[in-house]
RODO-670878 format. One record per residue (C-alpha): x, y, z. Coordinates in nm, 2 decimals, decimal comma. Example, Ala and Ser with C-alpha at 12.3 -4.5 7.8 and 13.67 -1.06 7.14 Angstrom:
<nodes>
X = 1,23&Y = -0,45&Z = 0,78
X = 1,37&Y = -0,11&Z = 0,71
</nodes>
This chain:
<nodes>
X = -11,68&Y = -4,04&Z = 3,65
X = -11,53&Y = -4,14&Z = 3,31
X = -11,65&Y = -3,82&Z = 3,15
X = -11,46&Y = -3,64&Z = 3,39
X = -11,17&Y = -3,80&Z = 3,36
X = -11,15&Y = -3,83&Z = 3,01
X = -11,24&Y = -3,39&Z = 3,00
X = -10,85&Y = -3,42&Z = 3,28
X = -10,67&Y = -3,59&Z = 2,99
X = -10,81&Y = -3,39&Z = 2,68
X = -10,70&Y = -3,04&Z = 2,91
X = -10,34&Y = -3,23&Z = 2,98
X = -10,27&Y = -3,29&Z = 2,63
X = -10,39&Y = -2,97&Z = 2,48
X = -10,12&Y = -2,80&Z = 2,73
X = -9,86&Y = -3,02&Z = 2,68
X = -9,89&Y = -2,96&Z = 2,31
X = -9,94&Y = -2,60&Z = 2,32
X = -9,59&Y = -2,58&Z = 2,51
X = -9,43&Y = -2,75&Z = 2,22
X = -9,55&Y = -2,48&Z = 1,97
X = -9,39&Y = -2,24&Z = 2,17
X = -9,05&Y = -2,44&Z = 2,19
X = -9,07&Y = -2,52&Z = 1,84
X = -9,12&Y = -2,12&Z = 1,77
X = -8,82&Y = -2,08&Z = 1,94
X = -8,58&Y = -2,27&Z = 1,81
X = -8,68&Y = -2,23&Z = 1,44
X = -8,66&Y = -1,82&Z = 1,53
X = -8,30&Y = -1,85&Z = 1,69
X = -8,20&Y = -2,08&Z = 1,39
X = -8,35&Y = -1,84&Z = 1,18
X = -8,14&Y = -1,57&Z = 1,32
X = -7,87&Y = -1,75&Z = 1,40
X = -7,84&Y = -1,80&Z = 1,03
X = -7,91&Y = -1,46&Z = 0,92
X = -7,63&Y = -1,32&Z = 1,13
X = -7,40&Y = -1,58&Z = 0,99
X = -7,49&Y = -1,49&Z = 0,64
X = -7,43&Y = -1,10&Z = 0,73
X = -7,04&Y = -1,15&Z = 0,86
X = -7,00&Y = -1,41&Z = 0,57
X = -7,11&Y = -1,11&Z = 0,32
X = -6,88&Y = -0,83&Z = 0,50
X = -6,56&Y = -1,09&Z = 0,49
X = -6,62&Y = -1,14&Z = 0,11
X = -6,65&Y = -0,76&Z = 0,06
X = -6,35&Y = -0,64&Z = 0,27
X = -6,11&Y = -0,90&Z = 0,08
X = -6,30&Y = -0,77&Z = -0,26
X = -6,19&Y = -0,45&Z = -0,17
X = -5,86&Y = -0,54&Z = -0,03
X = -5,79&Y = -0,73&Z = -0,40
X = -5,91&Y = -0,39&Z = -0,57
X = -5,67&Y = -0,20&Z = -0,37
X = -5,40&Y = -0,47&Z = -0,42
X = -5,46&Y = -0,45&Z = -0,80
X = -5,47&Y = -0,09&Z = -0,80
X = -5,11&Y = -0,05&Z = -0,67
X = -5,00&Y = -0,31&Z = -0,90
X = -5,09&Y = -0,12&Z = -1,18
X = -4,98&Y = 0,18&Z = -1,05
X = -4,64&Y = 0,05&Z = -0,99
X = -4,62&Y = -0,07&Z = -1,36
X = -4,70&Y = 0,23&Z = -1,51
X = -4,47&Y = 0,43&Z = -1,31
X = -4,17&Y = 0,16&Z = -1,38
X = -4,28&Y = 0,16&Z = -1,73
X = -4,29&Y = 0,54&Z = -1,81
X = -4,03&Y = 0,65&Z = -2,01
X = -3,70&Y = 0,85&Z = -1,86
X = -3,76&Y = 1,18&Z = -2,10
X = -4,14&Y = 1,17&Z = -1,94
X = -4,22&Y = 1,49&Z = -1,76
X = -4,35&Y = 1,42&Z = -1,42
X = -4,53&Y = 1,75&Z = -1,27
X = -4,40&Y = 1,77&Z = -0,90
X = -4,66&Y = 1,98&Z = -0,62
X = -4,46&Y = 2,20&Z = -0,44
X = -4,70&Y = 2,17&Z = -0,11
X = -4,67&Y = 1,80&Z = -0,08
X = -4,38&Y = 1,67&Z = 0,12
X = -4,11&Y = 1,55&Z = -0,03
X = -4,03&Y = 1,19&Z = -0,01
X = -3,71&Y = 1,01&Z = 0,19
X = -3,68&Y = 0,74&Z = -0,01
X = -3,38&Y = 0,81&Z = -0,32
X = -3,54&Y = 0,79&Z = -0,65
X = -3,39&Y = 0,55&Z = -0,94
X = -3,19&Y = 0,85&Z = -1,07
X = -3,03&Y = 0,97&Z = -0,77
X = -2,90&Y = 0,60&Z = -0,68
X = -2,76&Y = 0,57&Z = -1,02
X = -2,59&Y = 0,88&Z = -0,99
X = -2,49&Y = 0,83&Z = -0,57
X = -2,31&Y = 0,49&Z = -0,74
X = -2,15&Y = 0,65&Z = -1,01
X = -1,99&Y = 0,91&Z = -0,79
X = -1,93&Y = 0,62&Z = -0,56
X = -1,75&Y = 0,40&Z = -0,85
X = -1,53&Y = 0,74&Z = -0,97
X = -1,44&Y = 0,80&Z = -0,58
X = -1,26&Y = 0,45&Z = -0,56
X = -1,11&Y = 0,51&Z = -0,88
X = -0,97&Y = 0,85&Z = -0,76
X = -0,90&Y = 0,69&Z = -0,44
X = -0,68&Y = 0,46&Z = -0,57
X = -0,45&Y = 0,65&Z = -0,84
X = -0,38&Y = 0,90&Z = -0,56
X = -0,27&Y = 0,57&Z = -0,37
X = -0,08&Y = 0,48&Z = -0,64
X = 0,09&Y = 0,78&Z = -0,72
X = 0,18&Y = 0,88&Z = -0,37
X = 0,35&Y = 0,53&Z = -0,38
X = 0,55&Y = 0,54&Z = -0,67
X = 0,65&Y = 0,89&Z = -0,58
X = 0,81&Y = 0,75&Z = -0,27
X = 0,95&Y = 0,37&Z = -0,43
X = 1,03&Y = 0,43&Z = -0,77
X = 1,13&Y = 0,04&Z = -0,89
X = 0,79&Y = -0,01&Z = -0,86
X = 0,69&Y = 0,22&Z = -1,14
X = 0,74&Y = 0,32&Z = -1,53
X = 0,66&Y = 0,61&Z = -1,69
X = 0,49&Y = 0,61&Z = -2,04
X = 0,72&Y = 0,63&Z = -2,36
X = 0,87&Y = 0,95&Z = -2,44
X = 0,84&Y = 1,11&Z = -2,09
X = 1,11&Y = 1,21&Z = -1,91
X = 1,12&Y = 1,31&Z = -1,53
X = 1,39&Y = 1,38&Z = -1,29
X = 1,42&Y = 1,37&Z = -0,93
X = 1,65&Y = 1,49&Z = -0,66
X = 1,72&Y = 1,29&Z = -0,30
X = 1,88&Y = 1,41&Z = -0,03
X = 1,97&Y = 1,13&Z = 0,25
X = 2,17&Y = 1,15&Z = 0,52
X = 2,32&Y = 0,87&Z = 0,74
X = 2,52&Y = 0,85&Z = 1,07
X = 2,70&Y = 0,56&Z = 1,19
X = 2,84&Y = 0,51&Z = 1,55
X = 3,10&Y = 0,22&Z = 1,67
X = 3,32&Y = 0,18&Z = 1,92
X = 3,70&Y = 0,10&Z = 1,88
X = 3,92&Y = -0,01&Z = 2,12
X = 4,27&Y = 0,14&Z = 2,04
X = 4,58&Y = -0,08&Z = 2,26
X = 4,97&Y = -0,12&Z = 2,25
X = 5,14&Y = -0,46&Z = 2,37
X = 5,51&Y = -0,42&Z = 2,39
X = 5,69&Y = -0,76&Z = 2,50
X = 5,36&Y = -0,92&Z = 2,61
X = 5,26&Y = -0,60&Z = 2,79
X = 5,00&Y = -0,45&Z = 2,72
X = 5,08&Y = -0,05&Z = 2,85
X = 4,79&Y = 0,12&Z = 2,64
X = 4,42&Y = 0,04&Z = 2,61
X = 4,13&Y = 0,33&Z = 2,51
X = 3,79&Y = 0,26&Z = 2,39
X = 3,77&Y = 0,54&Z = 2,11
X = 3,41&Y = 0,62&Z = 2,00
X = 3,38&Y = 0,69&Z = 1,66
X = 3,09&Y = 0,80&Z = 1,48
X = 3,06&Y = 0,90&Z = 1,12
X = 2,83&Y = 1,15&Z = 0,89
X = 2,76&Y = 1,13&Z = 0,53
X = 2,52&Y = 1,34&Z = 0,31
X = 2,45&Y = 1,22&Z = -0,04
X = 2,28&Y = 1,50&Z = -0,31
X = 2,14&Y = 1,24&Z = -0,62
X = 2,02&Y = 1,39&Z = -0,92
X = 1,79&Y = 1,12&Z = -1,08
X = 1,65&Y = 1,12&Z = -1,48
X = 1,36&Y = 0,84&Z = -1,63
X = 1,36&Y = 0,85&Z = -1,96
X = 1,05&Y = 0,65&Z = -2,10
X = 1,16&Y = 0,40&Z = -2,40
X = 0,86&Y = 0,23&Z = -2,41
X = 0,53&Y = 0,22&Z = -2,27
X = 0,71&Y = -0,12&Z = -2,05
X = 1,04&Y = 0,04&Z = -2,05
X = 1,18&Y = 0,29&Z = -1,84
X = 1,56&Y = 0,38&Z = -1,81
X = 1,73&Y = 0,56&Z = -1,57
X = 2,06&Y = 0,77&Z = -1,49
X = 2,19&Y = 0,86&Z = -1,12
X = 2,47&Y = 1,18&Z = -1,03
X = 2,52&Y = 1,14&Z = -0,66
X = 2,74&Y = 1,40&Z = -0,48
X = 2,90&Y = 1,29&Z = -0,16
X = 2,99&Y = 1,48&Z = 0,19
X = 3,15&Y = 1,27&Z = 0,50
X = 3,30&Y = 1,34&Z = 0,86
X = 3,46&Y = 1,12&Z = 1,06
X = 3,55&Y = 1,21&Z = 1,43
X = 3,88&Y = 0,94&Z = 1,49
X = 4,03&Y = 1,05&Z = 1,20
X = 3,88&Y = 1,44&Z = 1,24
X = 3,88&Y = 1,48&Z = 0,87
X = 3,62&Y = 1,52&Z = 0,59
X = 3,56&Y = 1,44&Z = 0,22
X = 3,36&Y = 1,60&Z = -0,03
X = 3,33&Y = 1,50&Z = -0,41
X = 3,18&Y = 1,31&Z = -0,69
X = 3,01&Y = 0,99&Z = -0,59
X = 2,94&Y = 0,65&Z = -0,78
X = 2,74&Y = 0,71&Z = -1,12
X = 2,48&Y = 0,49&Z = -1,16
X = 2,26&Y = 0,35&Z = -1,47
X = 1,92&Y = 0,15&Z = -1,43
X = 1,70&Y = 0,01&Z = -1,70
X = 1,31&Y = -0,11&Z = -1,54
X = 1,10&Y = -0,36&Z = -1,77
X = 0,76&Y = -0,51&Z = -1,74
X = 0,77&Y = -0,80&Z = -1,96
X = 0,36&Y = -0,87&Z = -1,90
X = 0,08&Y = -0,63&Z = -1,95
X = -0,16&Y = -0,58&Z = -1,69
X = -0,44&Y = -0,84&Z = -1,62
X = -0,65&Y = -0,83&Z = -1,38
X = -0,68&Y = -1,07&Z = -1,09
X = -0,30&Y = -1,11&Z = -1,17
X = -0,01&Y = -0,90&Z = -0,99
X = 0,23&Y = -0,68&Z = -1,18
X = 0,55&Y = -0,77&Z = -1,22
X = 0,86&Y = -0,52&Z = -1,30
X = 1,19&Y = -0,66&Z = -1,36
X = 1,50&Y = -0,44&Z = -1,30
X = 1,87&Y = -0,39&Z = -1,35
X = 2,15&Y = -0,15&Z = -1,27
X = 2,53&Y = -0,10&Z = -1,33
X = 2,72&Y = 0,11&Z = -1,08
X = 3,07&Y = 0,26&Z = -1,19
X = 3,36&Y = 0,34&Z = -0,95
X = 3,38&Y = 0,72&Z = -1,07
X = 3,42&Y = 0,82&Z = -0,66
X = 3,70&Y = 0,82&Z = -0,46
X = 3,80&Y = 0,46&Z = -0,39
X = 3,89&Y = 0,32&Z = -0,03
X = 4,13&Y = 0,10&Z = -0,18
X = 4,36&Y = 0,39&Z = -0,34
X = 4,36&Y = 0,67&Z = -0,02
X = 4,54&Y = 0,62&Z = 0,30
X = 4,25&Y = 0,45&Z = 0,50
X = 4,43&Y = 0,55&Z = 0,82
X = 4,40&Y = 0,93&Z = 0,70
X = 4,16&Y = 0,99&Z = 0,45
X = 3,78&Y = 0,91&Z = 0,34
X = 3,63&Y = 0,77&Z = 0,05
X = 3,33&Y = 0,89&Z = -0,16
X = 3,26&Y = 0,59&Z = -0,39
X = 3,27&Y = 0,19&Z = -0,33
X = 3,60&Y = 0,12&Z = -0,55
X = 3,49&Y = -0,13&Z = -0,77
X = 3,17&Y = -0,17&Z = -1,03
X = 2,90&Y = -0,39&Z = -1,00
X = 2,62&Y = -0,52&Z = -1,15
X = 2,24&Y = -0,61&Z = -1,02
X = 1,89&Y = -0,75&Z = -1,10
X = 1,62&Y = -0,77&Z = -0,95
X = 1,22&Y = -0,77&Z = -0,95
X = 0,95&Y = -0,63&Z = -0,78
X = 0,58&Y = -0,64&Z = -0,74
X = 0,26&Y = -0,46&Z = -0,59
X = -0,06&Y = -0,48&Z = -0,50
X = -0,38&Y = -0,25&Z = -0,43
X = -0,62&Y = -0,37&Z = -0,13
X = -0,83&Y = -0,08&Z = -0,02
X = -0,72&Y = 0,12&Z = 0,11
X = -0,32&Y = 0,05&Z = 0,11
X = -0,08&Y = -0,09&Z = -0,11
X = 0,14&Y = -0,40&Z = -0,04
X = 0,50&Y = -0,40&Z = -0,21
X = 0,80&Y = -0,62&Z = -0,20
X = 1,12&Y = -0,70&Z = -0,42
X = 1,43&Y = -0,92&Z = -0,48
X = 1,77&Y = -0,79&Z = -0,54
X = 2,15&Y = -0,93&Z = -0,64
X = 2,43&Y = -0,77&Z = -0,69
X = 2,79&Y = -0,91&Z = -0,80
X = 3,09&Y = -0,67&Z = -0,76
X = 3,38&Y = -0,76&Z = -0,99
X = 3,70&Y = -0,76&Z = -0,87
X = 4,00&Y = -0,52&Z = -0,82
X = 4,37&Y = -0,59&Z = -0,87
X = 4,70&Y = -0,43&Z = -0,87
X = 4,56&Y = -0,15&Z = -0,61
X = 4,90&Y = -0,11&Z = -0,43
X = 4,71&Y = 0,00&Z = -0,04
X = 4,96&Y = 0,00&Z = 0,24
X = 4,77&Y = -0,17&Z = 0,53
X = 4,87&Y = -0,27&Z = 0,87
X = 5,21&Y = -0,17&Z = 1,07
X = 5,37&Y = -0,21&Z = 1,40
X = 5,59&Y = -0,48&Z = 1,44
X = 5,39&Y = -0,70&Z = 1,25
X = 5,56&Y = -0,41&Z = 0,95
X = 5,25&Y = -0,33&Z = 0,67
X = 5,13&Y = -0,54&Z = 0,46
X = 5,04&Y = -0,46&Z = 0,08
X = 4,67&Y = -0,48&Z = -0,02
X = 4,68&Y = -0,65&Z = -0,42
X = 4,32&Y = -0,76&Z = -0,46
X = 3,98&Y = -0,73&Z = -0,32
X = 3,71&Y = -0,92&Z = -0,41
X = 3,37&Y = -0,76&Z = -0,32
X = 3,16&Y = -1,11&Z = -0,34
X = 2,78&Y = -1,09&Z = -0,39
X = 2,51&Y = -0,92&Z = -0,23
X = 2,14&Y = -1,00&Z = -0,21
X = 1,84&Y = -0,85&Z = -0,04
X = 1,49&Y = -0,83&Z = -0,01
X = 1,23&Y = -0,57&Z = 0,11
X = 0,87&Y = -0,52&Z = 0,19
X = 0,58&Y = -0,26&Z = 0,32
X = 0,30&Y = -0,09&Z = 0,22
X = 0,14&Y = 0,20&Z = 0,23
X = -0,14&Y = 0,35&Z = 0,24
X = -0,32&Y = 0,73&Z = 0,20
X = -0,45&Y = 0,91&Z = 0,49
X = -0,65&Y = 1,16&Z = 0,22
X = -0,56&Y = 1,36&Z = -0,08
X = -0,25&Y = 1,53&Z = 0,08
X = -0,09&Y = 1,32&Z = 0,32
X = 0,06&Y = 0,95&Z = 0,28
X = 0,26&Y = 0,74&Z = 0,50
X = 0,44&Y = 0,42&Z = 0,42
X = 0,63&Y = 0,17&Z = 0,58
X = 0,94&Y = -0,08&Z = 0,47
X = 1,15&Y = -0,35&Z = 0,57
X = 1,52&Y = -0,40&Z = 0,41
X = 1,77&Y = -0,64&Z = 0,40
X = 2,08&Y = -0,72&Z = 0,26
X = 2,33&Y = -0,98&Z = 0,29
X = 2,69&Y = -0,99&Z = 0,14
X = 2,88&Y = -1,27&Z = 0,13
X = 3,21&Y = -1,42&Z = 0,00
X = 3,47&Y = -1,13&Z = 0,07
X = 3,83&Y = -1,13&Z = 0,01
X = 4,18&Y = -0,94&Z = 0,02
X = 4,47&Y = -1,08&Z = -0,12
X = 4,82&Y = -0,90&Z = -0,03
X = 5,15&Y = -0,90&Z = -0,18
X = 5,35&Y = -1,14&Z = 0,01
X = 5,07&Y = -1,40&Z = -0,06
X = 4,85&Y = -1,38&Z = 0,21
X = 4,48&Y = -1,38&Z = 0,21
X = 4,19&Y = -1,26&Z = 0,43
X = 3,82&Y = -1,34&Z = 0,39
X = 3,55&Y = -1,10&Z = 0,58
X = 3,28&Y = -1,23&Z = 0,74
X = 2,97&Y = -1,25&Z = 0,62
X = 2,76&Y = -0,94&Z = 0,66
X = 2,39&Y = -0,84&Z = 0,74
X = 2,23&Y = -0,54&Z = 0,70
X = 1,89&Y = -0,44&Z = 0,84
X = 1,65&Y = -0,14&Z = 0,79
X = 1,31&Y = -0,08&Z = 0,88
X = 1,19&Y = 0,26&Z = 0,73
X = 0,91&Y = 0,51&Z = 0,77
X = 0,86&Y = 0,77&Z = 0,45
X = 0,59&Y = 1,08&Z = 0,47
X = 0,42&Y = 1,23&Z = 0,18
X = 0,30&Y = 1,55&Z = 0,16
X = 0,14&Y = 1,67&Z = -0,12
X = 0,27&Y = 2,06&Z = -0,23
X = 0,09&Y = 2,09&Z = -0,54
X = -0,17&Y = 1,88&Z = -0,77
X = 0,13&Y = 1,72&Z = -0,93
X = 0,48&Y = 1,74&Z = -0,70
X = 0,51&Y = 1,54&Z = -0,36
X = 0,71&Y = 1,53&Z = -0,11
X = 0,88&Y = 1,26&Z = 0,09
X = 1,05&Y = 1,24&Z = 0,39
X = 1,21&Y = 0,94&Z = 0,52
X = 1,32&Y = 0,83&Z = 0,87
X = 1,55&Y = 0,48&Z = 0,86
X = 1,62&Y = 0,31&Z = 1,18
X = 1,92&Y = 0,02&Z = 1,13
X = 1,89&Y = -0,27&Z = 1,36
X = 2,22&Y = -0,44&Z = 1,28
X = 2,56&Y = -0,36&Z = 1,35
X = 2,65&Y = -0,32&Z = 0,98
X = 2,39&Y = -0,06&Z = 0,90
X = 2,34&Y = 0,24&Z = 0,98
X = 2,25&Y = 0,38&Z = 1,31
X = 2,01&Y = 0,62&Z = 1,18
X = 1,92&Y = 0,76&Z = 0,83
X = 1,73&Y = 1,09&Z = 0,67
X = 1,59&Y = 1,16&Z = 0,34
X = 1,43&Y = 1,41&Z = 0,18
X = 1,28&Y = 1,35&Z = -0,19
X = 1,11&Y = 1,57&Z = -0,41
X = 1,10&Y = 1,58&Z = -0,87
X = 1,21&Y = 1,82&Z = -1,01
X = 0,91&Y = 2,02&Z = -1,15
X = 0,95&Y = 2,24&Z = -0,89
X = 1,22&Y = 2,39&Z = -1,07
X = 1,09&Y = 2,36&Z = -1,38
X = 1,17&Y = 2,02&Z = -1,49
X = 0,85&Y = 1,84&Z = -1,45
X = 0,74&Y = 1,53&Z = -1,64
X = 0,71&Y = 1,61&Z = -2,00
X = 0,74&Y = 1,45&Z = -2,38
X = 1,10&Y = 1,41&Z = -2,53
X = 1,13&Y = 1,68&Z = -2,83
</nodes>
């Protein structure tokens, strides 16, 4: 009875053992391969990033040699291959250089349609000369209200409209002194209709002179400044020496003298403008006018005393293309401190005065060098006028372009 069961526990243990063996077999082979798969992916990671940092080094280098290869290097081109999108060093050089010469172009033609157009804002270079010729037309429109009182009776009363036309042909010449110093002579010729008085005048206007100085050169980042000055004779007809009841005038009457200053500046793609003005008239005496009548019997105008005027204006304008400009203005003026003393001692001051003017000029280029300006003026005060025309052109149309003094 022992021997057998000592033969149950041998047979019990050999099993049991001999299923260990196998477990252990097992587990060391799925270790085993556990570890050799491991060890394969490990190898490919290391070889794909090997190969990614060949590549990466590769391109480097190829990069360098093509930044570092001369300009005057040949570089032989296949035909077959496509060609590339993306602009090579040479053509974006050149694409900004044509860029850079565009804006340039862009704004001289800005500037020079402008200073075609307002001329205070210019000079031209020493030893030029260049002339001009305007032609402007204005019409003014009131109404007047025409009565008769006889012993506190008043037995006529009419509302009269008048309206007046006047057509101005100026001859301008620039002569350049210096480079910063431009003078200037005006000839103006003077037409004018009036319907109350159904007459008309025709004749020699007010000569003017005009000297334009730049006292600082250009700088950049600061804005030009031109200062300017003009003395206007009396050489038309004067109001204060005709029968004002009967005939018309062609000139102011009395001389005068004004200064002034004006700047500009270019922001793509217009030009800003504006100026300053004064202007003192000196005073008349001894002009003799019959004025007045009725029962109150006429009075004898002695003196007039023009006073001063001031005004200021601003705009801009700006280039549509090579051709065609527009620009746009704002002007005022104020006088003040007007006077007429009479014979028997009596003395009248005017009231102050305002004048307003907005203004819209077209230029149309006629040839590379001659343009062309038309101007529409709307007034927007009583004391200006109602509407206004011009028409502007130089000269070289006729021969008489800007040239060098012989």
């Amino acid at each position: 009875m022992n021997n057998h069961w000592m033969r149950r526990t041998l047979l019990a243990v050999s099993i049991q053992l001999a299923i260990g063996g196998v477990y252990a077999a097992e587990t060391d082979n799925a270790s085993e391969t556990a570890e050799t798969v491991q060890s394969s992916e490990v190898n490919d990671q290391v070889a794909t990033a090997s190969t990614d940092a060949t590549l990466a080094q590769d391109k480097v280098a190829e990069v360098a040699t093509t930044q570092a290869a001369p300009v005057s290097d040949k570089v032989e081109i296949d035909k077959d291959a496509t060609p590339s999108l993306v602009p090579s060093a040479g053509t974006q050089a050149a694409n900004a250089l044509q860029q850079k010469e565009g804006d340039a172009t862009q704004e001289t033609n800005l500037q020079e349609v402008f200073t075609s157009n307002e001329r205070q804002y210019s000079l031209i270079k020493k030893g030029e000369i260049s002339a001009f010729y305007d032609l402007d037309y204005s019409y003014y429109r009131d109404q007047q209200i025409n009565q008769a009182i006889q012993e506190g009776v008043v037995y006529q009363l009419r509302v009269d409209e008048d309206a007046s036309h006047t057509i101005t042909n100026t001859f301008t010449a620039q002569y350049g002194v210096l480079d910063n110093l431009t003078f200037s002579a005006s000839l103006p010729f003077v037409a004018k209709s009036n319907n109350i008085k159904d007459t008309t005048a025709a004749g020699l206007g007010d000569i003017n002179f005009g000297a334009r100085w730049e006292p600082f050169p250009l700088k950049a980042g600061r804005l030009p400044l031109i200062l300017f000055g003009n003395l206007s004779t009396k050489t038309g007809d004067s109001p204060y020496e005709i029968n004002p009841y009967k005939e018309l005038s062609t000139g102011k009457g009395y001389y005068s003298v004004g200064v002034g200053a004006s700047t500009r500046k270019y922001i793509d793609p217009v030009v800003l403008f504006a100026s300053v003005s004064g202007n003192y008239g000196f005073k008349e005496t001894g002009l003799n006018q019959v004025r007045g009548g009725g029962d109150g019997g006429a009075r004898i105008l002695d003196e007039f005393e023009p006073g001063i005027t001031g005004g200021f204006s601003f705009g801009f304008a700006y280039s549509f293309n090579y051709d065609v400009s527009m620009t746009m203005s704002y002007q005022q003026t104020f006088n003040t401190n007007t006077s007429f003393t009479y014979t028997n001692g009596e003395s009248y001051k005017a009231a102050d005065q305002s004048s307003g003017m907005f203004s819209i000029a077209l230029g149309v280029r006629v040839s590379p060098e001659t343009i062309v300006n038309g101007t529409l003026g709307i007034g927007l005060t009583e004391d200006s006028p109602d509407i206004s025309l011009g028409l502007s052109f130089p000269l070289d149309i006729l021969g008489f372009g800007k040239k060098k003094a012989s």
